[in-house]
N, C-alpha and C positions, 0 to 999 in steps of 0.2 A: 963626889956629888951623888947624893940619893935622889930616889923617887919617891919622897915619904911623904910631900903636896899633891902629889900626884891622884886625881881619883881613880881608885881600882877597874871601873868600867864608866865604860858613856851612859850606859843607864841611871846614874848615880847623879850624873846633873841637873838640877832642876828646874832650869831655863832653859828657853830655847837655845838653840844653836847654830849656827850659819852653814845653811846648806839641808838643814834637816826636815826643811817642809818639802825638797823635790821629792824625799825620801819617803816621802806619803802618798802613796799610790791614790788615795781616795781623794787629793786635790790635785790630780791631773786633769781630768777632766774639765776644770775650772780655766787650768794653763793654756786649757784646747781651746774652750771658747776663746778664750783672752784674745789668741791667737786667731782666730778663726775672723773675730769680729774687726780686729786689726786690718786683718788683709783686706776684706771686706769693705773697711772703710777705703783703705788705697783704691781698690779697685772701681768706687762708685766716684769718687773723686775725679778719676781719669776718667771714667764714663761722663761728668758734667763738662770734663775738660772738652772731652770732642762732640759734644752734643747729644749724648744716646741719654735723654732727660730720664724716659721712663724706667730703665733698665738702671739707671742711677741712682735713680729714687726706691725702688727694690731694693739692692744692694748696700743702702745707706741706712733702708730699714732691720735687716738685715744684722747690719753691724751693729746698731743700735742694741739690738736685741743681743745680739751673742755678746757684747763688753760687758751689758749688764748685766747677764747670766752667769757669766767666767767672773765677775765682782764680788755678787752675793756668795755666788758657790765658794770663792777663796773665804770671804768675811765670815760665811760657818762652818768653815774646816777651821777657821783660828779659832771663834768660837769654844768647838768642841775641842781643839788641846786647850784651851785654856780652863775649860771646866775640868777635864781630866787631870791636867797638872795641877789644879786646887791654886786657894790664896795664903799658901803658907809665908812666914816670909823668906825670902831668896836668901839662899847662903853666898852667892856671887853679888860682889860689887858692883858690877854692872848691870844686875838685874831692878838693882833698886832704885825708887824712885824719885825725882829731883826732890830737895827741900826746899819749899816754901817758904 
């Protein structure tokens, strides 16, 4: 059995890859909000639960804000691989696109 399908390096692939966006330090930041706005909701949640209205309503603004920030920020990190990897067309079968 050879490795002659094999591509030489992972740089060579021209699709994404599964796992390759945590591997992008510049869309953590994004993962933080995501997370940030996540907890945030739990936490205002449980705030309306036992009555602390105001400190709920903070909290829910809060998260409002961090999900939508940790959103856009992921939606222009793909974005920009995507401009950077261009529209060539994919040599992988899975990269292509359904036929109509």
């Amino acid at each position: 059995m050879g490795n002659n399908d094999v591509a030489p390096t992972a740089k060579d692939t021209p699709g994404p890859v599964a796992g390759e966006a945590l591997k992008d330090a510049a869309r953590w930041p994004g993962y933080g909000l995501i997370a940030i706005g996540l907890a945030a909701m739990a936490l205002s949640l449980a705030g309306f639960a036992v009555g602390r209205n105001p400190l709920a309503t903070i909290g829910a603004v809060v998260a409002a804000l961090a999900l939508s920030s940790g959103v856009i920020w992921q939606f222009a990190g793909h974005r920009r691989l995507q401009n950077r990897r261009g529209s060539g067309t994919p040599e992988r079968p899975e990269d292509a696109a359904p036929l109509n």
